[in-house]
N, C-alpha and C positions, 0 to 999 in steps of 0.2 A: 672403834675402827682399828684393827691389826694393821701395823707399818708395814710387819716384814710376817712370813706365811713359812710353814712347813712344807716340802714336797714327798708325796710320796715316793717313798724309793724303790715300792714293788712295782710301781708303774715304769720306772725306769729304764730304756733299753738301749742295748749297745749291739749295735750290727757292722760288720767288715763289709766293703763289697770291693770288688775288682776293676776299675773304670779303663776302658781300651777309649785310644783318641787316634782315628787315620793319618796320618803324617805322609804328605808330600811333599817333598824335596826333590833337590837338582845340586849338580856341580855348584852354581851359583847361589846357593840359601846361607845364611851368616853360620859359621861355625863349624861348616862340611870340611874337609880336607883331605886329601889322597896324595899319598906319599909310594913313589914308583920304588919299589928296594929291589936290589942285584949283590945278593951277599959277599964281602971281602970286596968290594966296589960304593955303590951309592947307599946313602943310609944304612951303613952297618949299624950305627948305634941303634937304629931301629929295628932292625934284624934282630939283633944281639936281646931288646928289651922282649922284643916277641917270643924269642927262644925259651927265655930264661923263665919268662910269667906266664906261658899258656903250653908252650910246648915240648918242655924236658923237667916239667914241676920240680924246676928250681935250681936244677941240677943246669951246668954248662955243656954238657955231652949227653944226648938221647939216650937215652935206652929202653929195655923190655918192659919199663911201663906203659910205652903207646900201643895203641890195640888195632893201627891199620893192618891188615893182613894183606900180603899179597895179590892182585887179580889173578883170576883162575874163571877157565873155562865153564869151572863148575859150579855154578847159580849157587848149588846145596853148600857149598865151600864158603861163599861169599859173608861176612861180617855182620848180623844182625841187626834189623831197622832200629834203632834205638841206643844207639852209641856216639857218640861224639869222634872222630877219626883224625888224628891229627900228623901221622908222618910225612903225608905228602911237604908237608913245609920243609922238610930237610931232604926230600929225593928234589926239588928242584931249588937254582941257585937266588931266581927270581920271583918277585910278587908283587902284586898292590894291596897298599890298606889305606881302606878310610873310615875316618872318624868320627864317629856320630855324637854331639853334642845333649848330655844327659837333658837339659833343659825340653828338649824335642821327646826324648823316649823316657823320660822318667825313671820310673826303679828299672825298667827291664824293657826291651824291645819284647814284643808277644811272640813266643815260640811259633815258628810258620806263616807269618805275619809280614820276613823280609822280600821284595822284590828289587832287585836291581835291573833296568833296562837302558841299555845302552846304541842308539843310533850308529852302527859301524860306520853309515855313509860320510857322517860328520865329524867322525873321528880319526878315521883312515883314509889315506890316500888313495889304497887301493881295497874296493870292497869284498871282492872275492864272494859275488853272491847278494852281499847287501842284506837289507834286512836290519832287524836290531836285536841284538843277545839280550837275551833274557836268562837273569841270572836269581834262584828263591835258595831258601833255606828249610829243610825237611821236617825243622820239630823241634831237633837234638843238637842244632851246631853246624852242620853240615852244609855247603854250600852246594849247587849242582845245576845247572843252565835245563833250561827245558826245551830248548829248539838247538842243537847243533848243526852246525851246515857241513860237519865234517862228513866226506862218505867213504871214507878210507878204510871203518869198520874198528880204526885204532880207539874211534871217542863215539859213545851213541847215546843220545840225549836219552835221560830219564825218561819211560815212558815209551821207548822205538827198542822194545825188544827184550829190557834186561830191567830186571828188578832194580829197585828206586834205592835200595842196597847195596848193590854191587858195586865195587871201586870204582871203576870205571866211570860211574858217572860224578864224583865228587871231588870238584872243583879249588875247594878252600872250605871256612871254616869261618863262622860267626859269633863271636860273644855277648851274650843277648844284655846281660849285666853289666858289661863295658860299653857297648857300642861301637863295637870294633870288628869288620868285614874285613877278611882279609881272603885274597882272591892268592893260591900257591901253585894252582895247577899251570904247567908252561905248553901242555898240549893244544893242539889246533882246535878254536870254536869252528872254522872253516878255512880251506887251505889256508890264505895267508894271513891268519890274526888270531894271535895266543890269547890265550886266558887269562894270562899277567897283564896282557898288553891291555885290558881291557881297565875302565876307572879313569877314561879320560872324560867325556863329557856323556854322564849318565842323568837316569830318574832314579830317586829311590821312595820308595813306598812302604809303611809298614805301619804296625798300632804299635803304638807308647801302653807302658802298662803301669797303671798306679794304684795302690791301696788305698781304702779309705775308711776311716772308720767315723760311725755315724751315730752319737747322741741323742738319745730324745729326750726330752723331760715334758710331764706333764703338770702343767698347775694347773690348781681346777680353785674357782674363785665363787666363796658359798653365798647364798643370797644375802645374807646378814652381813657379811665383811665389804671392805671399800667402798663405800657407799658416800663416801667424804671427798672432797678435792682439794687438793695444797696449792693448785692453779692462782696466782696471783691475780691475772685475768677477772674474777670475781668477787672481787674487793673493790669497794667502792674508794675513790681519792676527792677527801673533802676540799672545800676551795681553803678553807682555815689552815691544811696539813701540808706544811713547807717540808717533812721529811720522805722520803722514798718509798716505793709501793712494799713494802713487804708481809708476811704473816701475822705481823702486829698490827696490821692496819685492821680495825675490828669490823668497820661497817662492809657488810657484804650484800654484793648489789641484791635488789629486791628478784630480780630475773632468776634468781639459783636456791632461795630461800622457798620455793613453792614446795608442795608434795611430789611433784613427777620431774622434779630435778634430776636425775643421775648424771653423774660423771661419763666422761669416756676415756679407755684407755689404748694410750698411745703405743707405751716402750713397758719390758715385762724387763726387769736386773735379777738375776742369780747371785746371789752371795756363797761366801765359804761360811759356813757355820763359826761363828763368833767375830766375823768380819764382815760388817756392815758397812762400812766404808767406800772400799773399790770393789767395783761388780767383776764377777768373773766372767759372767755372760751377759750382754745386755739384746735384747731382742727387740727392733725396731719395728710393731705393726704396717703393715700395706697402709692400712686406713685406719682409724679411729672406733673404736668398738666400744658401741654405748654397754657399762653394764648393767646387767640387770639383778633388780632386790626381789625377784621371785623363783627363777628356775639357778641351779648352778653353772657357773660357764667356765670352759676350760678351755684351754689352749694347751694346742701342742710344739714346743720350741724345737729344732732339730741343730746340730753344731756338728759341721763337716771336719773332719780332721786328719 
């Protein structure tokens, strides 16, 4: 009987896969936070950190590396789906950020995955329309409400008229890798209730994104090998033998000694090559699996990582 077995290593496979998980949240979920900032007023220090780490790379004073371009009449003008946009943070003084706790989203919030919706009724005094703002993220970063109640023509939700590109409709700005929504735009969602103002009592909705990478090994167990049991269990304990049940105890009961005895196997250990000792894998079966001393039987272990 072989203790310990070879694995094939051609059988071996290593596969990645991407695993998304729907995360609902609210105002009230442990760990959410939204912080109102009015620059050179309330949370500068947070202004100041936003600045420096997302939005003038690194630098204290903006400049011509941000890629917002101007609104313009002209759709063909307008900044290409697939950019990240971030000056509106420095055209207006105010914003909300909230903070999304890595535990919930993992490596990454899933690009196009964020919703924010926010009840105006219960947030605002006055609703001016009512309703609730609905606030997603387009892919790239980008924030942009999809229902505006404004009819002024100064703000037109994504989707009523103007390319899902165009300044006009983009709100703020999401870091899908932080966790961090940050709402800059101070224009009207409907006459009386800014953009900034909004991140008082919201939903938020989105997929966590994690990696995983997935093991398999295959041991395959020939009919001639473990055929034996180290089970204590089948030893017999004489009435003469005042010492403990162990492998030394020689008589093994008459039940296990037939021809159609086999073993069953419970738990399968992986070792490291010349370390027999501590298992690096131990694999616990569902059930009990008799083996068998005529066909080969194999098992496949998998180890999520």
């Amino acid at each position: 009987m072989y203790v310990f077995g070879e694995i094939d290593k051609s059988s071996t496979l290593i596969e990645n896969n991407i695993v998304n998980y729907t995360q609902n949240l609210d105002t009230g979920s442990a760990g959410i936070q939204t912080h109102k900032i009015v620059s050179a007023s309330i949370s500068q220090s947070h202004w100041d950190s936003l600045n420096n780490l997302f939005y003038t790379s690194g630098s204290p004073v903006y400049g011509n590396e941000l890629k917002f371009t101007a609104p313009s009449s002209n759709l063909a003008t307008q900044p290409t789906r697939g950019e990240q946009f971030l000056t509106k943070y420095h055209g207006y003084p105010s914003s909300s950020l909230i903070e999304i706790p890595s535990h919930y989203y993992g490596e990454k919030i899933k690009p196009g995955s964020f919703k924010l919706t926010e009840d105006v009724s219960t947030s605002f005094s006055v609703t001016a329309g009512g309703g609730s703002a609905i606030i997603v993220d387009d892919g790239f970063g980008n924030l942009y409400s999809t229902n505006s109640n404004n009819k002024s023509g100064t703000r037109v939700g994504a989707g009523a008229g103007t390319s899902i590109s165009s300044s006009l409709n983009y709100v703020g700005n999401i870091f899908y890798d932080k966790g961090l929504a940050v709402i800059t735009e101070t224009g009207s969602w409907s006459g009386s209730i800014n953009y900034s103002d909004l991140g008082t009592n919201y939903a938020l909705q989105f997929e966590s994104h994690n990696s995983i990478t997935t093991h398999e090994y295959n041991v395959t167990l020939l009919p001639q090998d473990y055929n034996l049991t180290t089970n204590y269990g089948i030893r017999n304990v004489l009435t003469t033998d005042s010492k403990p049940l162990t492998l030394s105890t020689s008589t093994i009961a008459s039940t296990f000694t037939g021809s159609d005895f086999q073993p069953y196997i419970t738990t399968i250990n992986l070792y490291q090559n010349g370390d027999y000792d501590t298992p690096v894998i131990q694999a616990t079966l569902p059930k009990p699996i008799r083996k068998s001393d005529k066909i080969n039987t194999r098992f496949k272990i998998k180890l999520d990582i």
